[in-house]
C-alpha positions in Angstrom: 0.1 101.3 -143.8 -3.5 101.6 -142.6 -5.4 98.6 -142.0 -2.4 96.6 -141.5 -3.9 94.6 -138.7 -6.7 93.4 -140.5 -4.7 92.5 -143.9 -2.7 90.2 -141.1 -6.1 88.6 -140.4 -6.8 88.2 -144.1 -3.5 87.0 -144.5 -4.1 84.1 -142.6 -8.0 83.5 -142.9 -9.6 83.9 -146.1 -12.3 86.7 -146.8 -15.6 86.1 -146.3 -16.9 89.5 -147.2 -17.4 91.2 -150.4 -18.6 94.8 -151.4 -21.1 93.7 -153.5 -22.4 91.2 -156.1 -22.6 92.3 -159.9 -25.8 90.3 -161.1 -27.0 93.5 -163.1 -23.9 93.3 -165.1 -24.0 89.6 -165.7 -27.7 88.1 -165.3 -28.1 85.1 -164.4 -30.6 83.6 -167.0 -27.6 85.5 -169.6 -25.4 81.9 -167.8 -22.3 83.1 -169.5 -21.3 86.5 -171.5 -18.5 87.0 -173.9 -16.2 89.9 -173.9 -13.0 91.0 -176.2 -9.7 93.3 -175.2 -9.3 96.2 -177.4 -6.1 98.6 -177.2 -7.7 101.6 -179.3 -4.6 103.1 -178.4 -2.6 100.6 -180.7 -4.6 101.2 -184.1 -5.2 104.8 -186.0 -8.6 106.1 -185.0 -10.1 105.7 -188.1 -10.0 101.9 -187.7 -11.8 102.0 -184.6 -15.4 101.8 -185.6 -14.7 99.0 -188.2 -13.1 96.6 -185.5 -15.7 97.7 -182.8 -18.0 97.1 -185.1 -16.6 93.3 -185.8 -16.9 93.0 -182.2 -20.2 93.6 -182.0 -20.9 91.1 -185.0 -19.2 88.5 -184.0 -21.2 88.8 -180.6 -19.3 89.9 -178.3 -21.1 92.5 -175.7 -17.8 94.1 -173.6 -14.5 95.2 -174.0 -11.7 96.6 -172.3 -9.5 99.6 -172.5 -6.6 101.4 -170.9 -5.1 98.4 -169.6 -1.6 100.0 -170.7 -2.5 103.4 -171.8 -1.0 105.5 -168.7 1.1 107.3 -171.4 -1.6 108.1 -173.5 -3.6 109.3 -170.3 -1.2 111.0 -168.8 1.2 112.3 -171.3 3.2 114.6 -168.7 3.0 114.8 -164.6 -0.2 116.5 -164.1 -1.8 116.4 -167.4 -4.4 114.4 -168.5 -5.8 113.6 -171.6 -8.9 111.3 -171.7 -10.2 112.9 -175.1 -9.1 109.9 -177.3 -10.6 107.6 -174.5 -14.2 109.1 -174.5 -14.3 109.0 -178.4 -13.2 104.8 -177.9 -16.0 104.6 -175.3 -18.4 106.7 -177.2 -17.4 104.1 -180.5 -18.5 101.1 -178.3 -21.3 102.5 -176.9 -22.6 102.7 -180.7 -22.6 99.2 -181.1 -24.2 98.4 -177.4 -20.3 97.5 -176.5 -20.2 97.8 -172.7 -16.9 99.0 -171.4 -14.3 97.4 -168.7 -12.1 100.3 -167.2 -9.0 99.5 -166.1 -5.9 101.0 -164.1 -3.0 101.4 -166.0 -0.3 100.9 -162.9 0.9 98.3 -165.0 2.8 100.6 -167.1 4.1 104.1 -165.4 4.8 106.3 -168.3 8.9 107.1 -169.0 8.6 110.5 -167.5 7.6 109.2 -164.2 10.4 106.5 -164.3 13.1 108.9 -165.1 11.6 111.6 -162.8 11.7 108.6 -160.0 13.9 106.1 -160.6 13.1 104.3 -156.7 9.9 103.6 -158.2 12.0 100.7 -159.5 12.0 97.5 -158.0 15.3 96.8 -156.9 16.4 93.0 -157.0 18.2 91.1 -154.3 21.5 91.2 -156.0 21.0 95.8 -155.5 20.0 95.7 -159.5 16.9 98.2 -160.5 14.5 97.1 -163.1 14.0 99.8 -166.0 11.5 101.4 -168.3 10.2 99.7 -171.0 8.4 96.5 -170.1 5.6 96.1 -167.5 5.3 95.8 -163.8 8.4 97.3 -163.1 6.8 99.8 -160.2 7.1 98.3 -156.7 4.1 98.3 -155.0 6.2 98.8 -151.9 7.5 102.5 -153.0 5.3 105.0 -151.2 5.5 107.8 -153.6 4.2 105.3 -156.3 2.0 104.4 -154.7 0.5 107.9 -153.2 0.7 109.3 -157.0 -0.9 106.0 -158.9 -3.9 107.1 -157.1 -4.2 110.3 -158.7 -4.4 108.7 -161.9 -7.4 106.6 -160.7 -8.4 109.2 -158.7 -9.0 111.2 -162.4 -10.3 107.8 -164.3 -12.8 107.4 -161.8 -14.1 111.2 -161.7 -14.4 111.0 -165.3 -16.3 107.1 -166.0 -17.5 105.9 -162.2 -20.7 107.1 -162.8 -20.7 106.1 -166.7 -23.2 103.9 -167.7 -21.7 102.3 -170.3 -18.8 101.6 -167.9 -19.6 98.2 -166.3 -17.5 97.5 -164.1 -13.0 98.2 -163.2 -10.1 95.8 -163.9 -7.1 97.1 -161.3 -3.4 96.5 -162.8 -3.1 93.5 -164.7 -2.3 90.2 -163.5 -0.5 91.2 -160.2 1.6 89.3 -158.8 3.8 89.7 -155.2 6.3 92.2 -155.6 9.7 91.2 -154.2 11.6 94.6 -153.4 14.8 95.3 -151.7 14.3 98.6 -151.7 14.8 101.3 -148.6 11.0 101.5 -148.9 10.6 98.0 -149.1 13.3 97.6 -145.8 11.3 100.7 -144.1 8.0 98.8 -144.4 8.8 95.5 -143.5 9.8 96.1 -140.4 6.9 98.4 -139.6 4.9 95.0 -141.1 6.9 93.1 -139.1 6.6 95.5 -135.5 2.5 95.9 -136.5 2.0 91.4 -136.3 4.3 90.7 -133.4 4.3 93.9 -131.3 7.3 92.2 -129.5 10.8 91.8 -130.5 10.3 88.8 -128.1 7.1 87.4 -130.1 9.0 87.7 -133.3 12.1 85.8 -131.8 9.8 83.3 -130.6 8.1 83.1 -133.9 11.3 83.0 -136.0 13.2 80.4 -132.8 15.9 82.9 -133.6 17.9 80.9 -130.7 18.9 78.6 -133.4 22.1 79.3 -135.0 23.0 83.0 -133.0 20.3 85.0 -135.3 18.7 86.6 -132.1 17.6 90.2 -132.6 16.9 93.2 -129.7 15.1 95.7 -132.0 12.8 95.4 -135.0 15.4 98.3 -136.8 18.2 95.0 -136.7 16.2 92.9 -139.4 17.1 93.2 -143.2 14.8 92.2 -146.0 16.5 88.1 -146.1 18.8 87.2 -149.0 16.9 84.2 -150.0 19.7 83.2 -152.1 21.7 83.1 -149.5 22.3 79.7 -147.8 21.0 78.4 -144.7 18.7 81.6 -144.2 16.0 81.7 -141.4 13.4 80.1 -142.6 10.4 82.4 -140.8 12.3 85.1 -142.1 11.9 84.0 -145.5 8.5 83.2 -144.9 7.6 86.6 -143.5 9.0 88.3 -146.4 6.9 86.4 -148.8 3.8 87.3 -146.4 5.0 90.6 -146.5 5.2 90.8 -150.6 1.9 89.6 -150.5 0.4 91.8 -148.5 1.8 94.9 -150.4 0.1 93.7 -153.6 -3.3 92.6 -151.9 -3.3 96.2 -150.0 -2.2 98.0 -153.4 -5.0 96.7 -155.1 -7.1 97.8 -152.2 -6.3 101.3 -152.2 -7.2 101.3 -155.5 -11.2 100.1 -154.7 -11.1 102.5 -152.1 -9.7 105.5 -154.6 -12.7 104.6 -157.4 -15.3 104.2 -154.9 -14.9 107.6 -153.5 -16.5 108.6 -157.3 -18.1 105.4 -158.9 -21.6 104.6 -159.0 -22.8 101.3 -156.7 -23.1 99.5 -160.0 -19.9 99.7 -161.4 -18.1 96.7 -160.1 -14.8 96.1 -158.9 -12.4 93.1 -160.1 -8.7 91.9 -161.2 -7.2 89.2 -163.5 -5.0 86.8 -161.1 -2.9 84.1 -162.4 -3.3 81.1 -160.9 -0.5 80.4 -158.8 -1.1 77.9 -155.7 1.4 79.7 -153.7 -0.2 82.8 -153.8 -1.5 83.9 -150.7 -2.6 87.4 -152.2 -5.6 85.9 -153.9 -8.5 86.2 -152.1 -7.1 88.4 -149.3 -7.8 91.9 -151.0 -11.3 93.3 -148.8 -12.2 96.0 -151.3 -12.7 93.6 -154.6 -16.5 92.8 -155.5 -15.3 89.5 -157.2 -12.0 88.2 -158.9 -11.3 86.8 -161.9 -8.2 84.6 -163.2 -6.3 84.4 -166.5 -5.3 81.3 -168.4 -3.4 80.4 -171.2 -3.2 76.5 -172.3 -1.1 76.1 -175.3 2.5 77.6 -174.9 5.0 74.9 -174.7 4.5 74.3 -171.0 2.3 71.1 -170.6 2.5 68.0 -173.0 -1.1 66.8 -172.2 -2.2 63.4 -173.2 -0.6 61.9 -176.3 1.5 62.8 -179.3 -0.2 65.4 -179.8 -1.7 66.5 -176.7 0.3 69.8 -175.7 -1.8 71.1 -178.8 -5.1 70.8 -176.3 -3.5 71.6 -173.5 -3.1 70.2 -169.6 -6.7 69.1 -168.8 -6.7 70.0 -164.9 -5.7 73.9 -165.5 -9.0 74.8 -166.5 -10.7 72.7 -164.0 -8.5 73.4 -161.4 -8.3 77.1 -161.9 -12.3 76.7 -161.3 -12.3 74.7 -158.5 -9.9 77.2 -156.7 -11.2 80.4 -157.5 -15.1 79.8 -157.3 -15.4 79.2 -153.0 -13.1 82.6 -153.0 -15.5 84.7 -154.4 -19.1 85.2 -155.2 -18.8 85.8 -158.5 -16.3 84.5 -161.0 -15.1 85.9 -164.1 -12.5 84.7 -166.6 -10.4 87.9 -167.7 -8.1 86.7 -170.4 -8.3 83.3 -172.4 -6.1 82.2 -175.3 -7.7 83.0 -178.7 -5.4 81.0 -180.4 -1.6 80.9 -181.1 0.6 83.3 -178.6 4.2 84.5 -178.9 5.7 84.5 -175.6 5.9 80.8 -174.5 9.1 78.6 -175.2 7.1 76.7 -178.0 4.5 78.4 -178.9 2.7 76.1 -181.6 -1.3 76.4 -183.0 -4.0 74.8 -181.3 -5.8 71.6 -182.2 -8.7 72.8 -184.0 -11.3 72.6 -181.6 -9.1 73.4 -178.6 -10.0 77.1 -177.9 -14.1 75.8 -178.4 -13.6 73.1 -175.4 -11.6 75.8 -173.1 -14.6 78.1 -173.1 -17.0 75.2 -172.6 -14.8 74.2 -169.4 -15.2 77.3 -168.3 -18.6 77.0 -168.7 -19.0 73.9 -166.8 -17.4 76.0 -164.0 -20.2 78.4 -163.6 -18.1 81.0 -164.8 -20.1 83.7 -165.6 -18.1 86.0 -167.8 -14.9 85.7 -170.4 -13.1 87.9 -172.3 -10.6 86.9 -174.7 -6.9 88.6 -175.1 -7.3 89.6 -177.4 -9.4 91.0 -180.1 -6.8 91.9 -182.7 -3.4 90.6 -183.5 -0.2 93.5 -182.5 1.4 94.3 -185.5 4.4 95.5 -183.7 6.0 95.7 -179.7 6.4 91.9 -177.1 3.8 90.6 -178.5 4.3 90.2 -182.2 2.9 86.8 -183.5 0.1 86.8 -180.4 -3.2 85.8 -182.1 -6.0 87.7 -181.4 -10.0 86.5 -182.4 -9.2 88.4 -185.8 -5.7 88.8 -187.3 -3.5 91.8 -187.6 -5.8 93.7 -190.9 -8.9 93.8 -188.5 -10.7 92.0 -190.7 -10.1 88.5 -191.0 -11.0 86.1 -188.3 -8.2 83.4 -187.1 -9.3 80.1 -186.5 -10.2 80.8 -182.8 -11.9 84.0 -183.2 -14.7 81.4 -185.3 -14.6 79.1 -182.4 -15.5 82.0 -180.0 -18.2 83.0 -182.4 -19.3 79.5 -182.7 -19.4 79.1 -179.1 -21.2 82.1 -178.8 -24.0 81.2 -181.8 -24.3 78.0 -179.2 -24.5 80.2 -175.9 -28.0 81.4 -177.0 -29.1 77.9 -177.8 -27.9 77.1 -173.9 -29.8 80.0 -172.4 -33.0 78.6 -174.2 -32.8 75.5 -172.4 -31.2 75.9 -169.2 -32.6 75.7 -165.7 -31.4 77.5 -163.1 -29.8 75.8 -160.7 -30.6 72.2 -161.2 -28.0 69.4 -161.4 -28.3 65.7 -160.6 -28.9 64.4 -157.5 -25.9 61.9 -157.8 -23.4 64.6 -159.0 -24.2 66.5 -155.4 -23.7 63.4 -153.4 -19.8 63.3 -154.4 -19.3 67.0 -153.7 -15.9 67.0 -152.4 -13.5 69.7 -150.8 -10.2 70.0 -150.7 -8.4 71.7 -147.6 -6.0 73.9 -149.4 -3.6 76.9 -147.6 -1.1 78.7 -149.9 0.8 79.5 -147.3 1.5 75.8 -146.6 2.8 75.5 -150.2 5.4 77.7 -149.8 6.8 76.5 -146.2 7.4 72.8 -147.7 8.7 74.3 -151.4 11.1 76.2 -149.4 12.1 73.3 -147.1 11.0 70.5 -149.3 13.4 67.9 -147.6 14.2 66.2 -151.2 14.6 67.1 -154.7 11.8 64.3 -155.6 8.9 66.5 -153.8 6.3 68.4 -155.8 3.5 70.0 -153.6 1.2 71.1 -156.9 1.4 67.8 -158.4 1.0 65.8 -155.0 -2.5 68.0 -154.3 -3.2 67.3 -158.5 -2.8 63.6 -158.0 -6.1 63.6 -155.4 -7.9 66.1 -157.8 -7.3 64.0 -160.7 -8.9 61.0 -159.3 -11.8 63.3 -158.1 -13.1 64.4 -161.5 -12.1 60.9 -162.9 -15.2 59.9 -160.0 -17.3 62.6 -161.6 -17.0 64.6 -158.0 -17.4 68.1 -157.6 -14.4 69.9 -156.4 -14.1 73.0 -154.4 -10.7 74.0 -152.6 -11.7 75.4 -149.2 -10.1 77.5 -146.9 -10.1 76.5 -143.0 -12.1 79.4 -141.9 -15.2 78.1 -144.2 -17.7 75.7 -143.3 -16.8 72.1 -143.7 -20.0 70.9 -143.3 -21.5 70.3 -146.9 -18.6 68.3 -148.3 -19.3 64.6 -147.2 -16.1 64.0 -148.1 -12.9 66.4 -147.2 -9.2 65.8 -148.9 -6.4 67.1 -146.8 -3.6 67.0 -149.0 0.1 67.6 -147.5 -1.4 70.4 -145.0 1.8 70.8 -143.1 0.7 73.7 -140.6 -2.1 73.1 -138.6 -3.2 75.2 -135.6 -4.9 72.8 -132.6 -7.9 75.0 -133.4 -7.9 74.1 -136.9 -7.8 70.2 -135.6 -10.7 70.5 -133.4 -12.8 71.8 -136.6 -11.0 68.9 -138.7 -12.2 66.4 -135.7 -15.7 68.0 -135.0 -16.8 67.5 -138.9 -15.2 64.0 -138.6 -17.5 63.2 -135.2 -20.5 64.7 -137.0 -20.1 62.2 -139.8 -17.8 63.6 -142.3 -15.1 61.7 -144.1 -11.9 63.0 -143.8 -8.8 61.8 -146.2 -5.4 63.1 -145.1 -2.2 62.4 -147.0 1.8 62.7 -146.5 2.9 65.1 -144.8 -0.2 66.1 -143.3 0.0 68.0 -139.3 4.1 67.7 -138.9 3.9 71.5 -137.6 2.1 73.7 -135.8 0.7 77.2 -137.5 4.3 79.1 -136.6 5.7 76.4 -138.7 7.3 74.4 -136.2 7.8 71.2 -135.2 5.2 69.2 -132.1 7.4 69.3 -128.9 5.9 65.6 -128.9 6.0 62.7 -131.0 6.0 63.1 -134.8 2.7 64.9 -135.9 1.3 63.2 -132.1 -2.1 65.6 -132.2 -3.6 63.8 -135.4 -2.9 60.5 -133.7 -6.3 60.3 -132.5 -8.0 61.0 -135.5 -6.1 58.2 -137.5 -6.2 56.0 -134.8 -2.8 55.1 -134.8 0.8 56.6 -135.0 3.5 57.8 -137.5 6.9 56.7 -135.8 8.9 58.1 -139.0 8.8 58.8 -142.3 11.2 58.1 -145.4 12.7 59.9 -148.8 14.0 57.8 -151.4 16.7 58.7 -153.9 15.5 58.5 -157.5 17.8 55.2 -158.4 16.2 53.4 -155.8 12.3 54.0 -156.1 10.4 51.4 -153.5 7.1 50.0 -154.0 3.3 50.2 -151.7 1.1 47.3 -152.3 -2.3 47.5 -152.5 -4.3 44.1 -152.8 -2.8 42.6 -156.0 -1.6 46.4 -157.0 2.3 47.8 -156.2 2.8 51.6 -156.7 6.2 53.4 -157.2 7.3 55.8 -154.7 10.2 57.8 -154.2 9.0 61.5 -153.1 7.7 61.0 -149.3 6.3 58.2 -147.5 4.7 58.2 -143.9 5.5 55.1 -142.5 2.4 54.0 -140.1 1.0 52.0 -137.1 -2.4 51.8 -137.3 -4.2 50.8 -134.0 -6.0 47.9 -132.8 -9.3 49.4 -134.6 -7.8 50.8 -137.8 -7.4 48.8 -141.0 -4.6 48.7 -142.9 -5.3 49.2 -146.6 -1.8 49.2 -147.9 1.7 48.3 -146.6 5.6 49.5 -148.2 7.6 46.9 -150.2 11.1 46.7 -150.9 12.8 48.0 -147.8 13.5 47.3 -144.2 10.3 48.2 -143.0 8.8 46.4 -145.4 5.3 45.5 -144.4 4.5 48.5 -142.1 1.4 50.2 -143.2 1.2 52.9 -145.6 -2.4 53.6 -146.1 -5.0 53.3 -143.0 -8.8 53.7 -142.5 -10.2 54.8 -139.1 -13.9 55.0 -138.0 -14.2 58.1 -135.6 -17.3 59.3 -134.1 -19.9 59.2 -137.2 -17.2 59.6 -140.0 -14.0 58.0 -140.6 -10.6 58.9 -141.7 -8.4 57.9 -144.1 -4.9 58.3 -144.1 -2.3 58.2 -147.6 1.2 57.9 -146.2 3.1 58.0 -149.3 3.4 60.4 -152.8 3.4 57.6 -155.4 5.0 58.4 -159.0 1.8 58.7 -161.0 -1.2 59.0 -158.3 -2.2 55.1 -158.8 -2.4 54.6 -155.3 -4.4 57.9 -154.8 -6.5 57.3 -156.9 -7.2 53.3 -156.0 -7.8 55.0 -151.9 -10.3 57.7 -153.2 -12.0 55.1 -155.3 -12.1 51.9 -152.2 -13.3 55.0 -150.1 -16.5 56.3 -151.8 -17.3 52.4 -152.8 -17.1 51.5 -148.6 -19.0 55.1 -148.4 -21.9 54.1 -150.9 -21.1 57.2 -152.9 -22.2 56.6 -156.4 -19.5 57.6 -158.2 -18.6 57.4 -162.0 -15.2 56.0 -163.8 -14.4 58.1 -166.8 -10.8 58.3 -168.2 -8.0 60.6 -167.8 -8.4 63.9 -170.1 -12.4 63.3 -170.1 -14.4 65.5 -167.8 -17.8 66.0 -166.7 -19.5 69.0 -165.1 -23.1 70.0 -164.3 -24.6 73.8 -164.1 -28.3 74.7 -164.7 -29.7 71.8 -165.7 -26.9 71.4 -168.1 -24.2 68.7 -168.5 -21.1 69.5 -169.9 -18.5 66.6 -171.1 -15.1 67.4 -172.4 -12.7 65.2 -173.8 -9.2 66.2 -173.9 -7.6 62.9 -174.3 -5.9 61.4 -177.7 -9.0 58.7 -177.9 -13.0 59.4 -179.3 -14.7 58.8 -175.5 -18.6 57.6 -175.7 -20.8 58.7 -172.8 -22.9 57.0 -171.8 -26.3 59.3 -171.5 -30.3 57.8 -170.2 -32.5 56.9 -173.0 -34.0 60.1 -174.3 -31.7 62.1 -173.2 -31.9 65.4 -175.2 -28.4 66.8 -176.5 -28.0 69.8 -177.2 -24.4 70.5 -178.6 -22.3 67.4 -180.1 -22.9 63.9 -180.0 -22.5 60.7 -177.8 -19.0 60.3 -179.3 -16.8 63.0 -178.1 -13.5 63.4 -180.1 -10.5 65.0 -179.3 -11.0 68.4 -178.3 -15.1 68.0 -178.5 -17.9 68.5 -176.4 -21.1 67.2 -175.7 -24.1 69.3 -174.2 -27.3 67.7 -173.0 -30.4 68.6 -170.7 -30.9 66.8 -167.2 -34.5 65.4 -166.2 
């Protein structure tokens, strides 16, 4: 476990340094390239050339191979066979395809499985996965580890210093490996022994005095049976630390395997899922840049309307931007939906138009790459039924594949007309951050004190309001630089360190404005309680105290008032006394502290702050704070409706309407537009220049 000390670091802080930044692969004045996944291995070689020739046509300029293919590359322990794969590369290369490599440690091949069944990942309940689905390895078994990089070892001998290989895609969408393997046990405690050098610390840590659960030796602790009730809660939250870790480090001693043999150029990267309790993202140290996957259409989100869950959840794009571009210098989009897909619990078609307006959201983003997933439909294995940009005869292309090639006929329009750089002056003034720690998401979902609380929507109900203001959003970490937001959301930031409020309270003296909202500051960074009144060491920036808070039951859902406004609560509410200098914007209704304040505003130093004591049902009150804010502020802000959203990137502006209504914009006289018209429908978009 090399390195372990500073993966701990990472672990807590995110990474500020990256290997290096791809611009050769992805030029800037290119503002966005498309790419398409291609399983060669699926389709009889003869085929090949046709569909790599469709990708070219259609205008694509990448694709992506050996994803899955460890089978095919490695058909028996010690024997390669890259023969079929240099033909596939050669075939792209034909058609000025460039060519993402990828890992396959997905997918071990049989022989490995069978030859080493503790490659499994063993569940809680002492059940071992099996062959014949994906991401079934743990990343915590040593010997699968040590012999996965032999396999890269050989990829990278053979393509790092490829030209036509831009860049390398490790695994596929990894994710934190829960193992209860010996391994697993074996390394934990090693994890564990390597952070707190002390039984003592870790007792400390854990307040193992609570409840008998004292240990004498780091060789005592088990891997904790989350399951099982009333289990230490440090323990739990170490082992998730822990699973994260083994993935982020996994991934790492992959980089470090292909840059013993790949040329400077060839970049490094890997398709994350957004996931908000994920602590693994950003932490790897050996990725150049990261990219995410998202799917919109799959049964999961009803969006807005009858008919909205056929254009999907307007925030996941936007957020998935938002919280991936201030991790990394670079950001890619490795899979988007081309269509219909078979593995959701509804999985119905797209509106028409749908798959057109994701890839201009991602646009607005400043994403600088996508690839789709994928080029051709499977005629056979999980994924039966999954659309790709053409469907299963190679030939024909499904309604999304024309939108991709529409959006791509438009790209070069874009390129023509963009400038570098430049947005209005009014969108920078409402640049906003949000303080965001994953780790603080899973300490309250573990202990979320009622049934009612929702941490992702709670944090979505402050975003939402932002982009209905027209702000830019970026989720921070607390070890960046706070000082070019003038405005900085705090959203339910449970765990704070005293060092992270002295940086919360110098940005607030030098003129920042600071929102803070339920739930904010009750614990210290071990996760535990203030020996002092409740959350005490914020009282000075709120100018006032917190002497208890509540949790409704569903039946009985209270009220805040807000001038001549009332907002349903049931979830959390901080009940407040604001000081002799802090005004009280909003008060609770319907209880016996009825009256006492539940939203306050505090000047402090040269900024203020503003704090949201309750989780209201549907973000009203949220969004009537942020809004009274940036008026008192003088921040210009807009007032468009929910689903319609507006971004700005090289001189572009990009609006995107996912509501059920037509949305007019209203644009400056002479405005030149570029892509759609005034009158956005459903699903459309409208592109114009900026002055």
């Amino acid at each position: 476990m090399q390195n372990l000390s500073a993966f701990l670091f990472a672990l807590l802080f995110t990474v500020n340094g990256w290997a290096q930044q791809p611009v050769n692969s992805f030029p800037p004045a290119d503002l966005m390239t498309l790419g398409a996944y291609y399983y060669p291995e699926h389709w009889p070689e003869e085929q090949w050339e046709r569909d790599l020739a469709k990708i070219a046509e259609m205008g694509f300029e990448f694709t992506h191979f050996a994803e899955f293919a460890w089978a095919q590359l490695e058909p028996e322990e010690g024997v390669y066979d890259f023969a079929w794969l240099d033909r596939a590369v050669a075939m792209a290369a034909k058609y000025d395809i460039k060519v993402i490599m990828c890992t396959s440690t997905a997918t071990p091949p049989v022989w490995l499985v069978r030859k080493h069944p503790d490659i499994l990942i063993t569940r809680e309940d002492g059940t071992k996965m099996d062959h014949g689905a994906r991401q079934h390895a743990s990343f915590s078994n040593e010997f699968y580890r040590d012999y996965s990089q032999k396999l890269i070892a050989e990829l990278a001998k053979r393509y790092g210093r490829d030209e036509r290989i831009i860049g390398w895609q490790l695994d596929n969408e990894p994710r934190s490996t829960v193992d209860y393997s010996e391994d697993a046990l074996k390394r934990f405690r090693i994890w564990l022994k390597d952070k707190y050098q002390t039984i003592e610390a870790l007792n400390e840590a854990w307040g193992t005095n609570f409840w008998s659960v004292v240990y004498s030796d780091f060789s005592e602790i088990n891997l904790p049976k989350h399951s099982q009730w009333g289990m230490n809660l440090y323990h739990r939250l170490d082992h998730g630390r822990f699973a994260d870790y083994e993935t982020a480090s996994f991934l790492d001693e992959q980089a470090r395997t292909i840059r013993q043999y790949a040329d400077e150029e060839q970049w490094i990267t890997t398709n994350f899922i957004p996931m908000y309790d994920a602590r693994f993202i950003g932490m790897s140290q050996e990725l150049d840049f990261i990219t995410y996957t998202r799917y919109m259409v799959y049964g999961e989100h009803e969006g807005i309307g009858r008919k909205g869950y056929r254009v999907g959840e307007y925030s996941r794009i936007a957020m998935a931007n938002d919280y991936f571009r201030p991790l990394s210098p670079f950001l890619g989009v490795m899979e988007l939906q081309p269509g219909q897909v078979n593995w959701g619990t509804v999985n119905s078609q797209p509106l028409p138009g749908a798959v057109r307006l994701w890839l201009y959201h991602i646009f607005a983003g400043d994403v600088k790459f996508v690839c789709t997933y994928r080029f051709r439909a499977p005629i056979y294995g999980y994924e039966q039924y999954h659309y790709g940009v053409v469907g299963p005869d190679g030939v024909t292309p499904t309604p999304g594949g024309l939108e991709y090639a529409q959006f791509i006929d438009e790209l070069k329009l874009l390129r023509s007309k963009a400038t570098l750089g430049k947005v209005p002056s009014d969108y920078r003034q409402r640049n906003t951050a949000i303080l965001y720690d994953p780790d603080n998401t899973v300490a309250m979902n573990q202990n979320k004190q009622t049934v009612e609380w929702d941490t992702e929507q709670h944090v979505l109900k402050y975003y939402k309001a932002l982009k209905s203001l027209g702000a830019p959003v970026d989720f921070i970490r607390d070890t960046m630089d706070f000082s070019g937001y003038p405005v900085m959301v705090v959203p339910a930031y449970q765990q704070m360190s005293r060092a992270l409020i002295q940086k919360i309270t110098q940005y607030v003296e030098a003129g920042g404005h600071l929102v803070m909202s339920a739930r904010t500051g009750h614990q210290n960074e071990k996760g535990h309680l203030w020996e002092a009144q409740h959350a005490e060491p914020l009282y000075h920036l709120i100018g006032g105290e917190i002497p208890f808070y509540d949790l409704l039951r569903a039946h009985a859902a209270d009220t805040v008032v807000m001038g001549n406004q009332k907002f349903g609560w049931t979830s959390w509410g901080d009940v407040l006394k604001p000081g002799k200098d802090t005004e009280s914007w909003a008060t609770y209704a319907g209880d016996y502290y009825e009256g006492e304040s539940a939203v306050t505003f505090h000047r402090y130093g040269r900024g203020t702050v503003t704090y949201v004591g309750a989780d209201t049902h549907q973000g009203g009150l949220e969004m009537a704070v942020i809004k009274k804010l940036y008026q008192r502020l003088e921040i210009p802000v807009k007032d468009y409706p929910e689903g319609v959203l507006v971004e700005f990137r090289d001189g572009l502006g990009i609006a995107m309407n996912y509501s059920d209504k037509d949305y007019t914009i209203d644009l400056p006289t002479g405005t030149e537009i570029l892509i759609g018209q005034k009158t956005i429908p459903t699903a459309g978009v409208v592109v114009w220049t900026v002055k």
